[in-house]
C-alpha positions in Angstrom: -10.8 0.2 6.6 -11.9 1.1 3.1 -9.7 -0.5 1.2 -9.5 -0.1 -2.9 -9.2 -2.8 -4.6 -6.0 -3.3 -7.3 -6.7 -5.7 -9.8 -5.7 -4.0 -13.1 -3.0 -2.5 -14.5 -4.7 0.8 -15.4 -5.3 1.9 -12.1 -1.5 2.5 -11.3 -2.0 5.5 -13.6 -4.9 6.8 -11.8 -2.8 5.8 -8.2 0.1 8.4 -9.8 -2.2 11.2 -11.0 -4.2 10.5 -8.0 -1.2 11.1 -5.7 -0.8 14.4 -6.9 -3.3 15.7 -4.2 -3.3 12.9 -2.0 -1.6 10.1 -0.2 -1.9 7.2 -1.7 -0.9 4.2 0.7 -0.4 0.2 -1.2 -0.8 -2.7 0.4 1.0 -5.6 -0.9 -0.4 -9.1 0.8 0.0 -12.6 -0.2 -2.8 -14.2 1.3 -1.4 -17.6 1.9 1.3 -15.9 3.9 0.7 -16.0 7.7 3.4 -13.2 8.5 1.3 -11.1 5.8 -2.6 -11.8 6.9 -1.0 -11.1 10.9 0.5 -7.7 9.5 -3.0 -6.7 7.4 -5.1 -7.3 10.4 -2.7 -5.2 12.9 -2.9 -2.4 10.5 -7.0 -3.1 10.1 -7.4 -3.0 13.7 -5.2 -0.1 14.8 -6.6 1.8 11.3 -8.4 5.3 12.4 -10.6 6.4 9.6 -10.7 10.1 10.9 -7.6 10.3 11.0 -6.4 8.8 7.6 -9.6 10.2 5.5 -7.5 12.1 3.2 -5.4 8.6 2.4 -6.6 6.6 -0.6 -5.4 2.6 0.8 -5.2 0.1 -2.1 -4.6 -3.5 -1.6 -3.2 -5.6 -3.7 -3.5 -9.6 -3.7 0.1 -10.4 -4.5 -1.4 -14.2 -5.7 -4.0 -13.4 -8.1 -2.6 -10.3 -9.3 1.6 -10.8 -9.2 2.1 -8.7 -12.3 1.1 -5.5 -11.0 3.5 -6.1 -8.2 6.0 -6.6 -10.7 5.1 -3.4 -12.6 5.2 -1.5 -9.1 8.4 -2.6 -8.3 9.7 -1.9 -11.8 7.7 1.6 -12.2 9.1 3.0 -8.3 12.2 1.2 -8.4 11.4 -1.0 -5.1 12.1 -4.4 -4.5 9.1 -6.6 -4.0 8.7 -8.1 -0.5 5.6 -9.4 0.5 3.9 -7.9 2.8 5.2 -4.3 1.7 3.5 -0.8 2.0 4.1 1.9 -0.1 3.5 5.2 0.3 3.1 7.1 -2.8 3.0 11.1 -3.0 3.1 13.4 -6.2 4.0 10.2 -8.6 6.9 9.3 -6.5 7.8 6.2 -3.8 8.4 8.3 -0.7 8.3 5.5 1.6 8.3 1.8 1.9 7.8 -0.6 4.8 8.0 -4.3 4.6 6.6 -7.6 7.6 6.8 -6.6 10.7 8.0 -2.7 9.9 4.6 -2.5 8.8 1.8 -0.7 11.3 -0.5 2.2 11.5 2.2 4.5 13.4 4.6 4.1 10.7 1.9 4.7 7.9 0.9 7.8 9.6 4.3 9.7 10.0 5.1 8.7 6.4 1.6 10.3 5.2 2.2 13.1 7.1 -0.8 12.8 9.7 
């Protein structure tokens, strides 16, 4: 899985202008979290490049960098949870999925694949 790193603020205007065209999916993972490293590698494994190539996939560590999580939340009106995807199309939150909610089936359907 190619993930994109999120570690500064900036790039949630490049994630909104990006998800003009595309399908922008955020992964929100607190790494000393077991529910959240269990949920990140089911997704990993089950993760079919082919399929999701039009998908940009950003992770975001929720410890080092909690203030972008807060800005998310604040700028698409979501409530944090940890771990959280969201699914981000034409500047807008269309879909959100938090713990165990989380996997590849439900990130596909909500991308549109």
């Amino acid at each position: 899985m190619n993930w994109i790193q999120l570690t500064d603020i900036n790039q949630l205007n490049q994630i909104r202008e990006n998800s003009q065209d595309t399908p922008i999916m955020i992964f929100k993972h607190s790494t000393s979290c077991s529910t959240s490293s269990m949920v990140k590698g089911r997704l990993e494994r089950n993760w079919n490049e082919e399929e999701m190539k039009h998908v940009q996939s950003y992770y975001l560590d929720l410890i080092r960098h909690r203030e972008i999580s807060n800005i998310i939340s604040e700028q698409y009106n979501i409530r944090h949870e940890s771990p959280q995807v969201l699914i981000i199309r034409a500047g807008e939150a269309v879909d959100n999925f938090s713990h165990f909610e989380i996997d590849y089936a439900s990130v596909q359907k909500a991308v549109g694949t």
